[in-house]
C-alpha positions in Angstrom: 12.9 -30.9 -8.8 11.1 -27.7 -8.5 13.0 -26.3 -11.1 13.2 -29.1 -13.8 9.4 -29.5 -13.4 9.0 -26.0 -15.0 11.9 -26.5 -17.6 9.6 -29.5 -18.7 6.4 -27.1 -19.1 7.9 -24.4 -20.5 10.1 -26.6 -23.2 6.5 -28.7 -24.0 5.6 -25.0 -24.6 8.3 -23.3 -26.7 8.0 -26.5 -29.3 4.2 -26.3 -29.0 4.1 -29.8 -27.6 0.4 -31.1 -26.7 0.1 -32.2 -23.4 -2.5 -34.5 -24.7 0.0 -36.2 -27.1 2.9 -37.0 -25.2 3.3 -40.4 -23.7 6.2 -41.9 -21.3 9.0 -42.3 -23.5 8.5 -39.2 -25.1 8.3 -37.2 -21.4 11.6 -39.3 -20.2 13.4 -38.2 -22.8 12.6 -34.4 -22.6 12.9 -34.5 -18.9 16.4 -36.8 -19.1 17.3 -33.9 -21.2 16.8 -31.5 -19.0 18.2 -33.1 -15.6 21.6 -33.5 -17.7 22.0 -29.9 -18.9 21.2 -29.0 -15.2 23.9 -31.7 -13.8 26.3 -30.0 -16.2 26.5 -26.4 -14.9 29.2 -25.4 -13.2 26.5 -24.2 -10.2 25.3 -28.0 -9.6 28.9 -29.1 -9.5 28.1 -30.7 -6.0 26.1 -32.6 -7.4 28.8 -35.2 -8.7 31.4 -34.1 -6.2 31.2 -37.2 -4.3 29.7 -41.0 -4.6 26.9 -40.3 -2.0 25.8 -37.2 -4.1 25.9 -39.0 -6.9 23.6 -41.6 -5.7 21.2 -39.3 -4.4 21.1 -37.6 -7.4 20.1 -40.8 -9.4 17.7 -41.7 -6.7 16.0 -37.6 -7.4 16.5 -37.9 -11.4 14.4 -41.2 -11.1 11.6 -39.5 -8.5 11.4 -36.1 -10.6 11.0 -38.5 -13.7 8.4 -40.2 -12.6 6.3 -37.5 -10.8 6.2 -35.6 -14.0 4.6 -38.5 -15.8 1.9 -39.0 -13.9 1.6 -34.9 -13.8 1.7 -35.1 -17.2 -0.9 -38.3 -17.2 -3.0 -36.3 -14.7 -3.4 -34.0 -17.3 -4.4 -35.7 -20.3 -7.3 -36.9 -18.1 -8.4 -33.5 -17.2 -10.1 -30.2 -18.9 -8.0 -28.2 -16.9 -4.7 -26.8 -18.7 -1.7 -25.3 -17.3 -1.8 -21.3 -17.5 1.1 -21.1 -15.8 3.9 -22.5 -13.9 6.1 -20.5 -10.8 3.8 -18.2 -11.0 5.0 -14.7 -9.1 3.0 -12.0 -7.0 5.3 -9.5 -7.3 5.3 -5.7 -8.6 6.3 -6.5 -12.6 5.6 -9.5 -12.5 2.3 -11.7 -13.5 0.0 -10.3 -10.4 0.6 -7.9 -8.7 1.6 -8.1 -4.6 -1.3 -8.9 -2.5 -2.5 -6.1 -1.0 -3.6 -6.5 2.9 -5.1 -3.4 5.3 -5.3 -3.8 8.7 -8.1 -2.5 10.7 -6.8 0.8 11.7 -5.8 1.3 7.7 -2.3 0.5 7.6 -1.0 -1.6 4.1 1.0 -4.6 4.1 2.1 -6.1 0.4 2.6 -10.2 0.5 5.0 -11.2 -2.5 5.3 -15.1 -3.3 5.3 -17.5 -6.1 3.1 -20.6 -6.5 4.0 -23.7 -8.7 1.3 -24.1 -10.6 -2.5 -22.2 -11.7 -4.8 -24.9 -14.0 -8.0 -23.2 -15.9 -10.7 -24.9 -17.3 -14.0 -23.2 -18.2 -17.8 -24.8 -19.4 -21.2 -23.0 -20.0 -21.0 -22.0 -16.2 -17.6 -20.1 -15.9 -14.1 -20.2 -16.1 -13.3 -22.0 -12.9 -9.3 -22.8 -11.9 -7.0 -24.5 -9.4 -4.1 -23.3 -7.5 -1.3 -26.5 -7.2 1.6 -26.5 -5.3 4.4 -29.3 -5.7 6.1 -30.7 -2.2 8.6 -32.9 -1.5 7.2 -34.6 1.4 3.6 -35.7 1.7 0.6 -32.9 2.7 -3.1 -32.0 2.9 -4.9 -29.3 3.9 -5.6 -29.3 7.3 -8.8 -26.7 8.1 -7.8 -27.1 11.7 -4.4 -25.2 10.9 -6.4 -23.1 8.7 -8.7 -22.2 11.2 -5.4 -21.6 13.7 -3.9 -19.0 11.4 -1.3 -21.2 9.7 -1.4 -23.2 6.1 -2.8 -19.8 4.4 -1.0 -19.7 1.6 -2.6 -21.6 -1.3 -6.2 -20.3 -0.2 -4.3 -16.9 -0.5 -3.2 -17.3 -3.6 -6.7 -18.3 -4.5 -8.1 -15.6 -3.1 -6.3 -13.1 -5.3 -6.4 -14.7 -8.9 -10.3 -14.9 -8.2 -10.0 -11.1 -7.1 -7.9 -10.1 -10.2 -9.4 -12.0 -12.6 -13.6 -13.3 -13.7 -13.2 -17.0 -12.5 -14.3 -19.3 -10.0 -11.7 -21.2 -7.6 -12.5 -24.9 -8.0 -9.3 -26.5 -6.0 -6.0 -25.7 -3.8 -4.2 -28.8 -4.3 -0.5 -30.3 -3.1 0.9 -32.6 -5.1 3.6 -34.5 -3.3 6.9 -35.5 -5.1 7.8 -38.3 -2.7 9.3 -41.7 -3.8 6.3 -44.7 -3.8 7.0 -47.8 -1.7 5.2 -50.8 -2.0 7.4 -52.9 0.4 4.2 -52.6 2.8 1.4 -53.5 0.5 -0.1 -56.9 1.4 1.5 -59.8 -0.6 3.4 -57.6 -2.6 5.5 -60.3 -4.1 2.3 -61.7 -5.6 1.3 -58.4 -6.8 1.0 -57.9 -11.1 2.3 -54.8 -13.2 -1.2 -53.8 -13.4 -1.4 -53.6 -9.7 2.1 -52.2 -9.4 1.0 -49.2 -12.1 -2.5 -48.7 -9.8 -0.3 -48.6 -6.5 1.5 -45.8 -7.6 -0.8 -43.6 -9.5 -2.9 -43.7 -6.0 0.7 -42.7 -4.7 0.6 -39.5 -6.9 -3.1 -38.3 -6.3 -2.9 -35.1 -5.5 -4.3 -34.2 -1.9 -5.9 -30.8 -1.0 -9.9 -29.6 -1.4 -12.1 -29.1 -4.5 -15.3 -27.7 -5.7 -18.2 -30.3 -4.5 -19.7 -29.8 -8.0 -20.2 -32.6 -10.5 -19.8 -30.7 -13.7 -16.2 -29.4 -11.9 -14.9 -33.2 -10.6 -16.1 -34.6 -14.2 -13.7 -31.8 -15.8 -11.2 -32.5 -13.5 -10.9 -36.1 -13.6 -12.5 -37.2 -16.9 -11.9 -41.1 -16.4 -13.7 -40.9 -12.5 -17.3 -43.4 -12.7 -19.6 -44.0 -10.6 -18.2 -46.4 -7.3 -15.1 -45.6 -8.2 -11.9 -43.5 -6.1 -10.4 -40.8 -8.5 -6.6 -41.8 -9.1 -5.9 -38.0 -9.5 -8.0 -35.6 -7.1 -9.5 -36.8 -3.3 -12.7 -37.5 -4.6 -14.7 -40.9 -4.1 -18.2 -41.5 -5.5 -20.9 -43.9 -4.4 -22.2 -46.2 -6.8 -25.5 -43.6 -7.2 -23.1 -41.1 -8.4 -23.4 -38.6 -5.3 -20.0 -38.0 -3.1 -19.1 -39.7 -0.7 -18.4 -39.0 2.8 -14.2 -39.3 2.2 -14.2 -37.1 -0.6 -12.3 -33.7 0.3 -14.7 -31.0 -1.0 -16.2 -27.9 -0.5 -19.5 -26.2 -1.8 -18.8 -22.6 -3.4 -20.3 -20.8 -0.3 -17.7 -22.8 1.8 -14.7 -21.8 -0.4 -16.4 -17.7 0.0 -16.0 -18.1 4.0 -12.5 -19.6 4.0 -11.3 -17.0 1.5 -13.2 -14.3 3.8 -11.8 -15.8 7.2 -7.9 -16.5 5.7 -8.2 -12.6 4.5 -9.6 -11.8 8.0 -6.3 -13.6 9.5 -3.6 -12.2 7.2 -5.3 -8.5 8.7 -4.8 -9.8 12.2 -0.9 -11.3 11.3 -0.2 -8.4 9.8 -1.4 -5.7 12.8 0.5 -8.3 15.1 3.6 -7.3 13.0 3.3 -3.9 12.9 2.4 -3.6 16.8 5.9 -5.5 17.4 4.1 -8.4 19.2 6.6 -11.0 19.3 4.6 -13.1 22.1 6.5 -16.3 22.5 3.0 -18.5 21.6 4.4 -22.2 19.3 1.4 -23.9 18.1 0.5 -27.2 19.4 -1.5 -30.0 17.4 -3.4 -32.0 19.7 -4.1 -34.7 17.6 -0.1 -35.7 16.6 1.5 -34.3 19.8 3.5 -32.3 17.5 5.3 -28.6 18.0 8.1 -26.3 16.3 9.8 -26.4 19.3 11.2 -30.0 18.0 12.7 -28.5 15.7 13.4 -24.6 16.9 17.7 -24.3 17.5 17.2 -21.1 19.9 15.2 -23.1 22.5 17.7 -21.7 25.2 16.9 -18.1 23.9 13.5 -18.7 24.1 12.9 -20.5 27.0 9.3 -21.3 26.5 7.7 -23.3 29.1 4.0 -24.0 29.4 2.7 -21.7 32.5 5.9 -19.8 33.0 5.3 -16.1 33.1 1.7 -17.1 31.2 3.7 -18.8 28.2 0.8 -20.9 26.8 0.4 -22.8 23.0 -1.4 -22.0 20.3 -3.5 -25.1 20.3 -4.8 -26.9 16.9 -7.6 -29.0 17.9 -9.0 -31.7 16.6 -12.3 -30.1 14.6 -14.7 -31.9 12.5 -14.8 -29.9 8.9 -18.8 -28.4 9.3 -17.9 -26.9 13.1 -14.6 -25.4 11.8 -16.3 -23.4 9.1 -18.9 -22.9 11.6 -16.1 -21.1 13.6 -15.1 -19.1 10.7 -18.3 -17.9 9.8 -19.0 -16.7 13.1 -15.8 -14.6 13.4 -16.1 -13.1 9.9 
């Protein structure tokens, strides 16, 4: 999906396509395109190999289709453009390895790629937003954050605002999961209308943005007054001001998580080098939930709680204001 997402960017490019112009039938047949010239090399031969692959590969050609129209919609609603797409942090390649030093001066170079970098730019600055696609649904979670995991868009962030003159307005996931309506309230009743609403709010794209006007306006040029933004998690009150559900930061917020998830890769890194390999799994106390569900080497391990001072790495439960709190203080 990943891959026929950028085919679909990089052919609207190479026939200087406008984003602006296109509308469904035009992306379905582009991306139909694609998806068949992919199905037909030799590599992706297991993809027909059998009758279950096959139907999973219809049900995926339909979800990838339909993701990239509202992507596509997204952006004809937006001042932000695509600058690029799988974008690489790698020595030849568009930036450059991120460059982390430890304390005691060592250097440690983090390579990675991100799906997507947006720009837009008014009389205040050029201002952009890091977007990373997923096939199952996710948030940012500043209690991870503020645990040492989910760095990596804020990373990424981090250095395109250190390479280049611009501002970061948003790190946002946008999930490529199928919509189901089997559980809306009298769905049978429901109208196309409602249908089309339904899975638009499906594909809003979840993360954290600017808490500035001028940068939700440009980012979501149809978003009024009352109203829920079908693309971004923003919600304004009928006064125009944000309201409380809205997932956004102010520019001095954005400055401390950038600082602290800097401050963190420093630590990760030193941790590395020492050859600390402290058998410490993270635990989220809100959802119960650890790696060890999934870990295959749990007899290797042999973690338990209060054996030989084995203990979790705990993820609390932290309001947004005493997490950054937490950050600052640390910095």
């Amino acid at each position: 999906m990943h891959e026929v997402i950028d085919e679909f960017f990089e052919e609207v490019s190479t026939k200087k396509i406008s984003i602006k112009d296109l509308d469904k039938a035009e992306i379905e047949k582009i991306v139909k395109q694609i998806i068949e010239e992919k199905l037909n090399l030799k590599a992706n031969y297991i993809f027909k190999s059998i009758p279950k692959f096959m139907v999973l590969t219809n049900r995926l050609c339909r979800l990838v289709t339909l993701s990239i129209v509202y992507i596509v919609q997204g952006l004809q609603t937006t001042d932000f453009e695509v600058v690029g797409n799988e974008i690489e942090f790698k020595n030849g390649k568009e930036y450059k390895p991120i460059e982390i030093t430890t304390e005691d001066g060592r250097k440690v170079e983090i390579t990675g790629k991100i799906d997507r970098i947006d720009l837009a730019k008014d009389e205040t600055g050029k201002y952009i937003r890091i977007i990373d696609y997923k096939s199952s649904a996710k948030d940012i979670n500043l209690n991870e954050v503020l645990a040492g995991l989910q760095l990596q868009l804020i990373t990424y962030l981090d250095a395109v605002c250190e390479e280049k003159d611009v501002i970061p307005a948003g790190v946002l996931y946008f999930g490529l999961t199928e919509p189901k309506l089997d559980k809306v309230k009298n769905a049978k009743n429901i109208t196309d209308e409602e249908v089309e609403q339904k899975i638009r709010e499906h594909f809003r794209m979840n993360g954290l943005v600017l808490a500035e006007m001028n940068v939700i306006n440009m980012m979501d040029n149809n978003l009024k007054d009352g109203e829920k933004s079908t693309t971004i998690p923003v919600k304004l009150k009928k006064d125009g001001s944000m309201d409380k559900t809205s997932k956004v930061v102010s520019r001095k917020e954005f400055e401390i998580l950038q600082k602290y998830v800097k401050k963190t890769l420093g630590d990760i890194s030193k941790e590395i080098l020492d050859g600390n390999i402290d058998i410490k799994p993270y635990y989220n106390v809100k959802n119960k939930r650890k790696p060890c569900e999934y870990c295959v080497y749990g007899s290797i391990c042999n973690f338990k709680k209060g054996f030989y001072g084995n203990d979790y790495n705990y993820i609390d439960s932290l309001e947004k204001e005493y997490i950054l709190e937490c950050m600052k203080h640390e910095l």
